[in-house]
mmCIF file of the protein (N, C-alpha, C, O) and its ligand, coordinates in Angstrom:
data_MODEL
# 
_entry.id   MODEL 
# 
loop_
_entity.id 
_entity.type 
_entity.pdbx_number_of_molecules 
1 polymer     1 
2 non-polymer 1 
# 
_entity_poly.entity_id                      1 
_entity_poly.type                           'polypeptide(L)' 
_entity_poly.nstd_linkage                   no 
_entity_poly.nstd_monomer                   no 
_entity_poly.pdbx_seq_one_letter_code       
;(UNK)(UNK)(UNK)(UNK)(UNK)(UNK)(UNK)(UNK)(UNK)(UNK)(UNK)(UNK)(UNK)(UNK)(UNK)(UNK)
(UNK)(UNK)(UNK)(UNK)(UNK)(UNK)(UNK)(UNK)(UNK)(UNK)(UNK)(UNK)(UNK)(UNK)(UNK)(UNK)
(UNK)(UNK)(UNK)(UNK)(UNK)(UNK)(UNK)(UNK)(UNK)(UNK)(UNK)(UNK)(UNK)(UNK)
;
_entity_poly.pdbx_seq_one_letter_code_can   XXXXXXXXXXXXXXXXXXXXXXXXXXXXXXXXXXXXXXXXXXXXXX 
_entity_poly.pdbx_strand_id                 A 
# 
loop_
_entity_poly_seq.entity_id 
_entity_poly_seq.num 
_entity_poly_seq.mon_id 
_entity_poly_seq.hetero 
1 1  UNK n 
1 2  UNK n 
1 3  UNK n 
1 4  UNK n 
1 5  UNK n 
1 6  UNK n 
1 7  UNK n 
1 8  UNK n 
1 9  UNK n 
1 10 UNK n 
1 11 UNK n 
1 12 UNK n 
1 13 UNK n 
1 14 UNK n 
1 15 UNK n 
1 16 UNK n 
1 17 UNK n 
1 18 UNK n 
1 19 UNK n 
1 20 UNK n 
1 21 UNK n 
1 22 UNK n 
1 23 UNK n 
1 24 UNK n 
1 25 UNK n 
1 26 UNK n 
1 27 UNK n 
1 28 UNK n 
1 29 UNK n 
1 30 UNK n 
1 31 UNK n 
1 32 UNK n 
1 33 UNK n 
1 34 UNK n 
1 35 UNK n 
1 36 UNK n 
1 37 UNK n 
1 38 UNK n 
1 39 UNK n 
1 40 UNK n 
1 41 UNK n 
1 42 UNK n 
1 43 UNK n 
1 44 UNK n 
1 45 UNK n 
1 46 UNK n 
# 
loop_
_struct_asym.id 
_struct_asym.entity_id 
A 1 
B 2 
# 
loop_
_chem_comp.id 
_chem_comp.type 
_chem_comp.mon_nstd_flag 
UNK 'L-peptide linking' . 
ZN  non-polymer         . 
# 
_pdbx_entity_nonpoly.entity_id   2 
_pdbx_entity_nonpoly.name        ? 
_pdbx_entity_nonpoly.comp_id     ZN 
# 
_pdbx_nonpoly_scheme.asym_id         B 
_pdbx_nonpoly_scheme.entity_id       2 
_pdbx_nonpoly_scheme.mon_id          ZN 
_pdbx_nonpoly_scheme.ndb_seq_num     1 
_pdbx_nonpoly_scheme.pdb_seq_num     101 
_pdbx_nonpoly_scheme.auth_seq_num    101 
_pdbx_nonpoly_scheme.pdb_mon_id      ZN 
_pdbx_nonpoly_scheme.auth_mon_id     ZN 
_pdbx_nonpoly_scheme.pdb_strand_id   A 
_pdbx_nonpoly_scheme.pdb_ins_code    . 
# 
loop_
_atom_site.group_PDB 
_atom_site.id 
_atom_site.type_symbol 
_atom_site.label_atom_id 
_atom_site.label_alt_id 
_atom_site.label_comp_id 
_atom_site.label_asym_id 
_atom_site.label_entity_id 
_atom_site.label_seq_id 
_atom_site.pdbx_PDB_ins_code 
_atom_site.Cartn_x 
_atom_site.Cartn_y 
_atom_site.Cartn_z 
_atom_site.occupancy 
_atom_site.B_iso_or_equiv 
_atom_site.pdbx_formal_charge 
_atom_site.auth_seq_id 
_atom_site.auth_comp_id 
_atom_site.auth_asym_id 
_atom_site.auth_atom_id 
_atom_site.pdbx_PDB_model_num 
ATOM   1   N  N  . UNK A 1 1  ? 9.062   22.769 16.761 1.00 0.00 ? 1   UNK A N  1 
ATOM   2   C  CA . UNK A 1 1  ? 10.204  22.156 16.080 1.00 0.00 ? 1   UNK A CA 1 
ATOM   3   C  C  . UNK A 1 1  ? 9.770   21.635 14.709 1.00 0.00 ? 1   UNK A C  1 
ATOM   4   O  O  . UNK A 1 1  ? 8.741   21.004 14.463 1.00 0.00 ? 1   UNK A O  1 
ATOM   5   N  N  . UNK A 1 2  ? 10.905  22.076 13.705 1.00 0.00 ? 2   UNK A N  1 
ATOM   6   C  CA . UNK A 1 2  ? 10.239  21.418 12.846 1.00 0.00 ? 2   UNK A CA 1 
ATOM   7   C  C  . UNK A 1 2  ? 10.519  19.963 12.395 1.00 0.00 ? 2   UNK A C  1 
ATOM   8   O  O  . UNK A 1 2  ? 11.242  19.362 13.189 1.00 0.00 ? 2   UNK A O  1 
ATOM   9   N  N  . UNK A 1 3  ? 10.180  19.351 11.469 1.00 0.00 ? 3   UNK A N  1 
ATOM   10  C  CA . UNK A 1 3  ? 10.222  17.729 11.185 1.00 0.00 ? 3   UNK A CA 1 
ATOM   11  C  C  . UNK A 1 3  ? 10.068  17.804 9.467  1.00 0.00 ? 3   UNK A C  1 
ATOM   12  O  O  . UNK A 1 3  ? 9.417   18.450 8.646  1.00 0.00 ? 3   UNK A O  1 
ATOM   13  N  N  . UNK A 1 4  ? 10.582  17.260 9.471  1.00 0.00 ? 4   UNK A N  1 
ATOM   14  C  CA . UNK A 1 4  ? 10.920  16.575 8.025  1.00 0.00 ? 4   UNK A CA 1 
ATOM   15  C  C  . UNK A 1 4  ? 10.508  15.107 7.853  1.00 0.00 ? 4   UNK A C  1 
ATOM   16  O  O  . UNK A 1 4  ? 10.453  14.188 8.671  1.00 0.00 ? 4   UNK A O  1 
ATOM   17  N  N  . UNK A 1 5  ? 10.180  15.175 6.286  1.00 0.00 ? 5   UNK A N  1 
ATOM   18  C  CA . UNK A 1 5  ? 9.856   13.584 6.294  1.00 0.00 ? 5   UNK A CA 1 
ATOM   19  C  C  . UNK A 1 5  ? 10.495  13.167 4.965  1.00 0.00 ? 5   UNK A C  1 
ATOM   20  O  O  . UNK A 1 5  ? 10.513  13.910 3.984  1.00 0.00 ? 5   UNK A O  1 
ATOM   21  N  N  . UNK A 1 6  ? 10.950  12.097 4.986  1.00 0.00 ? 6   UNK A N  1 
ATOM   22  C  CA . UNK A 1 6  ? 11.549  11.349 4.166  1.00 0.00 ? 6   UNK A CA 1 
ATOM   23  C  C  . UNK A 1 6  ? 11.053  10.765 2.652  1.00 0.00 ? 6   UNK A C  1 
ATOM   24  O  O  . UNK A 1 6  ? 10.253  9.840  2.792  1.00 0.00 ? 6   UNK A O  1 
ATOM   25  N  N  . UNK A 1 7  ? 11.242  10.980 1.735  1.00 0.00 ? 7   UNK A N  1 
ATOM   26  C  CA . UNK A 1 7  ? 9.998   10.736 0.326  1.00 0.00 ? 7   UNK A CA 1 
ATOM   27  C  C  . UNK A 1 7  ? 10.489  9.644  -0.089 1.00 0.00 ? 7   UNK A C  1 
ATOM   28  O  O  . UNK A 1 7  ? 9.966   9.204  -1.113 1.00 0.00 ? 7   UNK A O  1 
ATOM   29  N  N  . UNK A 1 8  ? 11.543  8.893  0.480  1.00 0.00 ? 8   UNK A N  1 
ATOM   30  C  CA . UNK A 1 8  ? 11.786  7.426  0.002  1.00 0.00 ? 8   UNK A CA 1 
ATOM   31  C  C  . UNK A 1 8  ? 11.249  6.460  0.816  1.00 0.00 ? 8   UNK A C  1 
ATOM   32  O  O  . UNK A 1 8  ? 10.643  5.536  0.273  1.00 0.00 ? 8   UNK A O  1 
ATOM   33  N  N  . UNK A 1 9  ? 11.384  6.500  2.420  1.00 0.00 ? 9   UNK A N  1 
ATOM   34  C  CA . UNK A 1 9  ? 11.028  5.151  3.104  1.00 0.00 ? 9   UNK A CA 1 
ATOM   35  C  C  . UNK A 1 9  ? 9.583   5.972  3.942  1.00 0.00 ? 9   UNK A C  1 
ATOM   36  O  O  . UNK A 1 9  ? 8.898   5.253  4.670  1.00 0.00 ? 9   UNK A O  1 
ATOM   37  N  N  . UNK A 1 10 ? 9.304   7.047  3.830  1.00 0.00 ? 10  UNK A N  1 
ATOM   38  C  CA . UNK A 1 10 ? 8.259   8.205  4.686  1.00 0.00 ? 10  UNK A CA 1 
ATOM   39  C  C  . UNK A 1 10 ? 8.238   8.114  6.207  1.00 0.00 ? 10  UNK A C  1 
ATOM   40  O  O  . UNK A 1 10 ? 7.304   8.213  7.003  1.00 0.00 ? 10  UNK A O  1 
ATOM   41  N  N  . UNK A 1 11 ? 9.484   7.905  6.369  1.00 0.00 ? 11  UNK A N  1 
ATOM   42  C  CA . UNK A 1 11 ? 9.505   8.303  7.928  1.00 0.00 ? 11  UNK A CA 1 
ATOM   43  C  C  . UNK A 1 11 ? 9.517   9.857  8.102  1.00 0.00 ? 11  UNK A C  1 
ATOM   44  O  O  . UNK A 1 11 ? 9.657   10.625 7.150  1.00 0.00 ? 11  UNK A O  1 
ATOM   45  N  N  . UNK A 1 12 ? 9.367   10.232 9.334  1.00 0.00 ? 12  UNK A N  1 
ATOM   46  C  CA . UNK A 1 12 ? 9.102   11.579 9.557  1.00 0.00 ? 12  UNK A CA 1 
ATOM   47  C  C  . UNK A 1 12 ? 10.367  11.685 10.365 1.00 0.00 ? 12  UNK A C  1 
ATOM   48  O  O  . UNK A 1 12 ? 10.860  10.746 10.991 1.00 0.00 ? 12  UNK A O  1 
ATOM   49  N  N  . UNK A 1 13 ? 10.899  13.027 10.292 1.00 0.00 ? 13  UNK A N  1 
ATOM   50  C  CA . UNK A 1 13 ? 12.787  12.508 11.118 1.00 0.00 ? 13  UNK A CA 1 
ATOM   51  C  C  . UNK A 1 13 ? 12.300  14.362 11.766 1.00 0.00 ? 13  UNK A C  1 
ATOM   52  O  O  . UNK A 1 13 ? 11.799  15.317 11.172 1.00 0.00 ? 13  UNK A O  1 
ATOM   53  N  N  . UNK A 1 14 ? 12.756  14.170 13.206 1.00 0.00 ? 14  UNK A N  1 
ATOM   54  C  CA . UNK A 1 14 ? 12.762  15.528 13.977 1.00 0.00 ? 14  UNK A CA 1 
ATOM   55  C  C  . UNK A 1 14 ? 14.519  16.390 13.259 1.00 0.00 ? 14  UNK A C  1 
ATOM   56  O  O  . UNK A 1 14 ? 15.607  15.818 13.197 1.00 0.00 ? 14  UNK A O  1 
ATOM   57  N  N  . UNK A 1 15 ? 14.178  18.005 12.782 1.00 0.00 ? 15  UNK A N  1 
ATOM   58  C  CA . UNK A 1 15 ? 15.116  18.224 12.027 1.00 0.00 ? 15  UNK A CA 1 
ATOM   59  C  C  . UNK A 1 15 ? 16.078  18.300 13.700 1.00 0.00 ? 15  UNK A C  1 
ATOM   60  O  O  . UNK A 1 15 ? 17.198  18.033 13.263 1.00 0.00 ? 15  UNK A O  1 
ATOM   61  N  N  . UNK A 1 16 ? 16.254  18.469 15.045 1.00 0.00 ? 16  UNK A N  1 
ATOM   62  C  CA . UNK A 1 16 ? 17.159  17.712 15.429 1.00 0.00 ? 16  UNK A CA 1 
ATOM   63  C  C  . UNK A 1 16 ? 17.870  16.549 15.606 1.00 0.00 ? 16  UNK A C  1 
ATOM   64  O  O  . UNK A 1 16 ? 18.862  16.273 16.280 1.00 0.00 ? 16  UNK A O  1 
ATOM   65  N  N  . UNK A 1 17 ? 16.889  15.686 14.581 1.00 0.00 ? 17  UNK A N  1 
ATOM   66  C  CA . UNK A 1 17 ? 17.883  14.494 14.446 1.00 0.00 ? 17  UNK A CA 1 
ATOM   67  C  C  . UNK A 1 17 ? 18.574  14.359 13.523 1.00 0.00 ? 17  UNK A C  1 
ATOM   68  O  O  . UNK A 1 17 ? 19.447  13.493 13.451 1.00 0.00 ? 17  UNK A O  1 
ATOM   69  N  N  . UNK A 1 18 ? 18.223  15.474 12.346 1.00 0.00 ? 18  UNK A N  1 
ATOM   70  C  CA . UNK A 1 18 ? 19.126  15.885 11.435 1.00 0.00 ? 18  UNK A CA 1 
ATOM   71  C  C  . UNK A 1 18 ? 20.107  16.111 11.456 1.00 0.00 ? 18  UNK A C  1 
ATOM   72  O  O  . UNK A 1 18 ? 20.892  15.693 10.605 1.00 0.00 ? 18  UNK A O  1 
ATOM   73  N  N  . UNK A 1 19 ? 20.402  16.772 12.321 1.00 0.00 ? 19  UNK A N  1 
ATOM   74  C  CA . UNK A 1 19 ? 21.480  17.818 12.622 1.00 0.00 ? 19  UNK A CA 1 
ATOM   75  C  C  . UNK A 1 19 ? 21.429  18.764 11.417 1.00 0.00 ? 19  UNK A C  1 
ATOM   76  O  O  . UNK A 1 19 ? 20.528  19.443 10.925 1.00 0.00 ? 19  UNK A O  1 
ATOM   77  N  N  . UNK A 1 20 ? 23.313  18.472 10.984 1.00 0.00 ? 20  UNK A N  1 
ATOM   78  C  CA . UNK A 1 20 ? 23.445  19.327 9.825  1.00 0.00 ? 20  UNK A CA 1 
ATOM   79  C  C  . UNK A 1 20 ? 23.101  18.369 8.542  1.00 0.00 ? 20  UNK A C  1 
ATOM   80  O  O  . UNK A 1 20 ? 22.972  18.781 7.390  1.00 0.00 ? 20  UNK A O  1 
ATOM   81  N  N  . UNK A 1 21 ? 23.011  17.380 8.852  1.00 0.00 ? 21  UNK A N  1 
ATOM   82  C  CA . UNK A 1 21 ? 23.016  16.191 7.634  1.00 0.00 ? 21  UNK A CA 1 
ATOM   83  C  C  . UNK A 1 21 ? 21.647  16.409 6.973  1.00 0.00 ? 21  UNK A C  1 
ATOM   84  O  O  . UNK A 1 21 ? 20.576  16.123 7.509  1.00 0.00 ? 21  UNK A O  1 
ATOM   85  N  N  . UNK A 1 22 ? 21.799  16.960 5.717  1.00 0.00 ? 22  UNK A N  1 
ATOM   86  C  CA . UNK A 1 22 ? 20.301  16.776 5.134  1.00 0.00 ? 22  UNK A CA 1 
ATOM   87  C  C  . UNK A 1 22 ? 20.210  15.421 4.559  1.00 0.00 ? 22  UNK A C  1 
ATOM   88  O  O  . UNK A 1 22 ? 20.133  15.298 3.337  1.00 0.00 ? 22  UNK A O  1 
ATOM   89  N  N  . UNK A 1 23 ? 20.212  14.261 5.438  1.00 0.00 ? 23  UNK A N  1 
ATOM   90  C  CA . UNK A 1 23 ? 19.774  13.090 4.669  1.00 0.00 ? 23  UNK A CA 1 
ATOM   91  C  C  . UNK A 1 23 ? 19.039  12.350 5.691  1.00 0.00 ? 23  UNK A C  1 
ATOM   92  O  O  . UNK A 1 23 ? 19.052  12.562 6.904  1.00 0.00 ? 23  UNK A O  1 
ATOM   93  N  N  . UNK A 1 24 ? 18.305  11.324 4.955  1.00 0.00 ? 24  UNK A N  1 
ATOM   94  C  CA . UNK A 1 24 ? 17.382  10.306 6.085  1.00 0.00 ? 24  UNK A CA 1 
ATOM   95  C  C  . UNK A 1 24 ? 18.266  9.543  6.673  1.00 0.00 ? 24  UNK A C  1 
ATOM   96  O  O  . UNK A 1 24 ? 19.042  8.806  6.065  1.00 0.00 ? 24  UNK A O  1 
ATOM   97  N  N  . UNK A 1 25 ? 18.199  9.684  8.041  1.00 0.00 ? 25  UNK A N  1 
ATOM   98  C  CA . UNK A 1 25 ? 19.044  8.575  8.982  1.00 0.00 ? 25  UNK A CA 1 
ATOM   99  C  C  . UNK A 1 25 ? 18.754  7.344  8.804  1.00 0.00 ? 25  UNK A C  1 
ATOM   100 O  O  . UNK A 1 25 ? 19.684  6.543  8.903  1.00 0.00 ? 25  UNK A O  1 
ATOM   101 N  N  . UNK A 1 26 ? 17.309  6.804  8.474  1.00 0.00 ? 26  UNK A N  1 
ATOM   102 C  CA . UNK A 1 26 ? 16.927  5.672  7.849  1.00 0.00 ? 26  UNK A CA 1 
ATOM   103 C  C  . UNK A 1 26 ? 17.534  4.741  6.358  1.00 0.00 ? 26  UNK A C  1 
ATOM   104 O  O  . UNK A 1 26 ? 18.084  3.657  6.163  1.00 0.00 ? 26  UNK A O  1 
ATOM   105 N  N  . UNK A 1 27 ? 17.153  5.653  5.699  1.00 0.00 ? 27  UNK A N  1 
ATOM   106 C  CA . UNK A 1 27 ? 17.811  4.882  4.433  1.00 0.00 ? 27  UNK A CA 1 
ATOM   107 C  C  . UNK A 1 27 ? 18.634  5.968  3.626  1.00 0.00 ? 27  UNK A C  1 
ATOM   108 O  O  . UNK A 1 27 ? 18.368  5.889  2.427  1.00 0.00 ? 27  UNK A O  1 
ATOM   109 N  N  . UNK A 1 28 ? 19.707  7.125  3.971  1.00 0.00 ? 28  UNK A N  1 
ATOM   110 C  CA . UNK A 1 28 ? 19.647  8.077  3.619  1.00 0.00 ? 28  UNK A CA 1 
ATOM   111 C  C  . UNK A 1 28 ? 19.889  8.561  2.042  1.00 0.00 ? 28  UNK A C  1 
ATOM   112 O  O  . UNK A 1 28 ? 20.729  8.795  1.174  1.00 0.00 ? 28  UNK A O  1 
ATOM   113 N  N  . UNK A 1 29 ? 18.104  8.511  2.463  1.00 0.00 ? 29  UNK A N  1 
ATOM   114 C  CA . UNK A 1 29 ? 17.651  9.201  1.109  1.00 0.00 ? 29  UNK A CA 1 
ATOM   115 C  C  . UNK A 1 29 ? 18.248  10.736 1.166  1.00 0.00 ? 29  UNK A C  1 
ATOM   116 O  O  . UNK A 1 29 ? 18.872  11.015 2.189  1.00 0.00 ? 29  UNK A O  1 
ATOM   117 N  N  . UNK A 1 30 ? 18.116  11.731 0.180  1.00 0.00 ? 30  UNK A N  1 
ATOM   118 C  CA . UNK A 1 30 ? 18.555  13.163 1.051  1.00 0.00 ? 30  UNK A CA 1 
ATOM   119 C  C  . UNK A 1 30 ? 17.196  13.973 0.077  1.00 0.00 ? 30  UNK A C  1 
ATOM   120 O  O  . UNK A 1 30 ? 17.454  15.074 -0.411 1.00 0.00 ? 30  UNK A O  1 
ATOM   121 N  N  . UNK A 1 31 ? 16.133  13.506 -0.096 1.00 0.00 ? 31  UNK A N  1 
ATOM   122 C  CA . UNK A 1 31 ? 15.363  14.297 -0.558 1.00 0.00 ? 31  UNK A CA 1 
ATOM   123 C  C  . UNK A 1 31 ? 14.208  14.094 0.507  1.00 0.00 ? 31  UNK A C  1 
ATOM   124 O  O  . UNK A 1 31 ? 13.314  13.267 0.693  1.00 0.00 ? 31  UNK A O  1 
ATOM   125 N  N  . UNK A 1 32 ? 14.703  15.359 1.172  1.00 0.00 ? 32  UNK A N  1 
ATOM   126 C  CA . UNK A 1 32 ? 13.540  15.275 2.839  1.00 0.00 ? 32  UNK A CA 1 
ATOM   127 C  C  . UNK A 1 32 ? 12.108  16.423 2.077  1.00 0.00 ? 32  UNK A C  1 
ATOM   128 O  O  . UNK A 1 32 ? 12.318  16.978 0.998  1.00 0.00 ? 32  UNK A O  1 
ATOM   129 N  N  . UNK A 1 33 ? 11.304  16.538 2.520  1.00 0.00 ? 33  UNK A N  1 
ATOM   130 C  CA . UNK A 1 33 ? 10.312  17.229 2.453  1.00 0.00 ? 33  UNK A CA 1 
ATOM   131 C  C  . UNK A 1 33 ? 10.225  17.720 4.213  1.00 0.00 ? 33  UNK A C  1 
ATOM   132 O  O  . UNK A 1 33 ? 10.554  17.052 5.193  1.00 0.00 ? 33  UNK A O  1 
ATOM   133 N  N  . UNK A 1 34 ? 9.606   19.252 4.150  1.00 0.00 ? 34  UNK A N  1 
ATOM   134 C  CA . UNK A 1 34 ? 9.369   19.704 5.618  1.00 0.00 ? 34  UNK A CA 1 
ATOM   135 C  C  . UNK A 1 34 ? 7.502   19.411 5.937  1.00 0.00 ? 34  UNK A C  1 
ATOM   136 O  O  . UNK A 1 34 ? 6.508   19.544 5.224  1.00 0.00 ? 34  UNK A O  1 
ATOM   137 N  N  . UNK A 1 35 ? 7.652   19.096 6.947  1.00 0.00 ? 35  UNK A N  1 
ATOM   138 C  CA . UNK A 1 35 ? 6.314   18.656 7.496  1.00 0.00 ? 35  UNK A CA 1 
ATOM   139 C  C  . UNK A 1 35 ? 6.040   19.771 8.492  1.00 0.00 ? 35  UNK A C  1 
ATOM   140 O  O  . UNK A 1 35 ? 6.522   20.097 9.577  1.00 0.00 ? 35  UNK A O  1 
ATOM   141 N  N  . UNK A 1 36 ? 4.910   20.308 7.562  1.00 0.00 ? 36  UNK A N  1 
ATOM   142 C  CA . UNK A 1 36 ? 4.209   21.353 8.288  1.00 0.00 ? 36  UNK A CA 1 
ATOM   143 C  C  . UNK A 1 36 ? 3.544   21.174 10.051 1.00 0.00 ? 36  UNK A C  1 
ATOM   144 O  O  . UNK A 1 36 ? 2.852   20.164 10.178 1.00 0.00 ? 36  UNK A O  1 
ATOM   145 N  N  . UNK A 1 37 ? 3.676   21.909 11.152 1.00 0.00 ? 37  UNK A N  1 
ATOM   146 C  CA . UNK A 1 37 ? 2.932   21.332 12.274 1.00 0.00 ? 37  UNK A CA 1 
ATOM   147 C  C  . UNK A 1 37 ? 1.576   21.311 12.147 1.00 0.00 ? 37  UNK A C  1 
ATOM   148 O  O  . UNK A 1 37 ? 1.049   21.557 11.062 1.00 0.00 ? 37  UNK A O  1 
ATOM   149 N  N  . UNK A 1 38 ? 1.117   21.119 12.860 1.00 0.00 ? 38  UNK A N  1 
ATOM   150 C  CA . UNK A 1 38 ? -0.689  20.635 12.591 1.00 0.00 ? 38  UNK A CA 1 
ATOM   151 C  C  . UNK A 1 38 ? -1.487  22.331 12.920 1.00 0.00 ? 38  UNK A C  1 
ATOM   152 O  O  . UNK A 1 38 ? -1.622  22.896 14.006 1.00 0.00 ? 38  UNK A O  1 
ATOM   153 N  N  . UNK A 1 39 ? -1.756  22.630 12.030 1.00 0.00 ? 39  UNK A N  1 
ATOM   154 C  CA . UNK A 1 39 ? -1.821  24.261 12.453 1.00 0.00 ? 39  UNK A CA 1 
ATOM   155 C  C  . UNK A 1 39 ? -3.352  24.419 11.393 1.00 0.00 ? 39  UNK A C  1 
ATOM   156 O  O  . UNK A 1 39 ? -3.224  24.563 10.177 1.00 0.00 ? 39  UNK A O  1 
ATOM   157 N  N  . UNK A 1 40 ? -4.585  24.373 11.982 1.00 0.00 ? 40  UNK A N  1 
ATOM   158 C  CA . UNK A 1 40 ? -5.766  24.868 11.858 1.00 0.00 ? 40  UNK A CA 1 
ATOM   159 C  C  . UNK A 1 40 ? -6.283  26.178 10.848 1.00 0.00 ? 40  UNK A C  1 
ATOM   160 O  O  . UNK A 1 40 ? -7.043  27.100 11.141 1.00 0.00 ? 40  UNK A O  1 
ATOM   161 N  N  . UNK A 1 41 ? -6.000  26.065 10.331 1.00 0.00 ? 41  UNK A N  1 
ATOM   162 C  CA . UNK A 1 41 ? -6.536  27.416 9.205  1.00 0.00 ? 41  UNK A CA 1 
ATOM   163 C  C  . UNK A 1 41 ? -8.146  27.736 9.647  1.00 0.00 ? 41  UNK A C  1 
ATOM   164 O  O  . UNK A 1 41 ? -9.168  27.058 9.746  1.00 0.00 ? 41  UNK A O  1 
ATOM   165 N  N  . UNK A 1 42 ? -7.774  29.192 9.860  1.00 0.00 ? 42  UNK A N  1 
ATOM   166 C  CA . UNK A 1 42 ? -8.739  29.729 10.584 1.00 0.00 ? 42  UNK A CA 1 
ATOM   167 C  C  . UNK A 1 42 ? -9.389  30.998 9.242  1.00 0.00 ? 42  UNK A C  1 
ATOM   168 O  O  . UNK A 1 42 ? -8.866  32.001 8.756  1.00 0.00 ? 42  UNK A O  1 
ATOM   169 N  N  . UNK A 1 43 ? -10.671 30.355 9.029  1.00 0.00 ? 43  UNK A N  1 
ATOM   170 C  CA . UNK A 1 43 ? -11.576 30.620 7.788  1.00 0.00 ? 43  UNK A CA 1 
ATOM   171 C  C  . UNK A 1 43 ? -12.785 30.910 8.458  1.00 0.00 ? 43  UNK A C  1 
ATOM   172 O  O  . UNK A 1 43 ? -13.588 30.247 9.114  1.00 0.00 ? 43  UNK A O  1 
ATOM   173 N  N  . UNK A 1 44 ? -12.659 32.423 8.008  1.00 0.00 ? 44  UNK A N  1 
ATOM   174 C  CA . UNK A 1 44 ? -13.852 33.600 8.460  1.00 0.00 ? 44  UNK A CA 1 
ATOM   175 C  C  . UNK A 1 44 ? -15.306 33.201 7.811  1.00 0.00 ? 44  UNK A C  1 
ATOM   176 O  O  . UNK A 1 44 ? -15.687 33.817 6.815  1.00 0.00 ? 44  UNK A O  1 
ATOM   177 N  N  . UNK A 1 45 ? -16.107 32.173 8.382  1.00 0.00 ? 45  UNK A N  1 
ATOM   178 C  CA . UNK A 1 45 ? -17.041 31.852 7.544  1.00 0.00 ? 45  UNK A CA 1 
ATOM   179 C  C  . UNK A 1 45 ? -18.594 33.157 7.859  1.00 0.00 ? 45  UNK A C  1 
ATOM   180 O  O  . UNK A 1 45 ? -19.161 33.495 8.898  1.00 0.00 ? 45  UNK A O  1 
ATOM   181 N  N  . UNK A 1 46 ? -18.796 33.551 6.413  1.00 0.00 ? 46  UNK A N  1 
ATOM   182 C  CA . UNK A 1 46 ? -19.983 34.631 6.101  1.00 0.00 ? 46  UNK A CA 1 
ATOM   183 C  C  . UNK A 1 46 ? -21.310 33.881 5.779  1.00 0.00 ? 46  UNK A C  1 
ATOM   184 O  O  . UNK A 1 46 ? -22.330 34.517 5.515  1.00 0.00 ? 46  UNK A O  1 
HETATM 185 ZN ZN . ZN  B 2 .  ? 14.251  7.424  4.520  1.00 0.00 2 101 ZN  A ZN 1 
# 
């Protein structure tokens, strides 16, 4: 799932708590940024 985070108060908001509303349920800011999941970059070391 993805998650979004908020660039005014930096909460992180699940985009189902979004819904359709692109704004922060917190303070709604509406300039969300998407928060990548925690995903390991996998680097072929020579
Ligand atoms: Zn906010």
């Amino acid at each position: 799932m993805a998650e979004y985070k908020c660039l005014n108060c930096g909460k992180v908001i699940p985009s189902s708590e979004l819904n359709l509303k692109a704004k922060c349920p917190h303070c709604s800011n509406k300039i969300l940024v998407k928060v990548r999941p925690k995903v390991v970059k996998k680097v072929i070391a020579r």
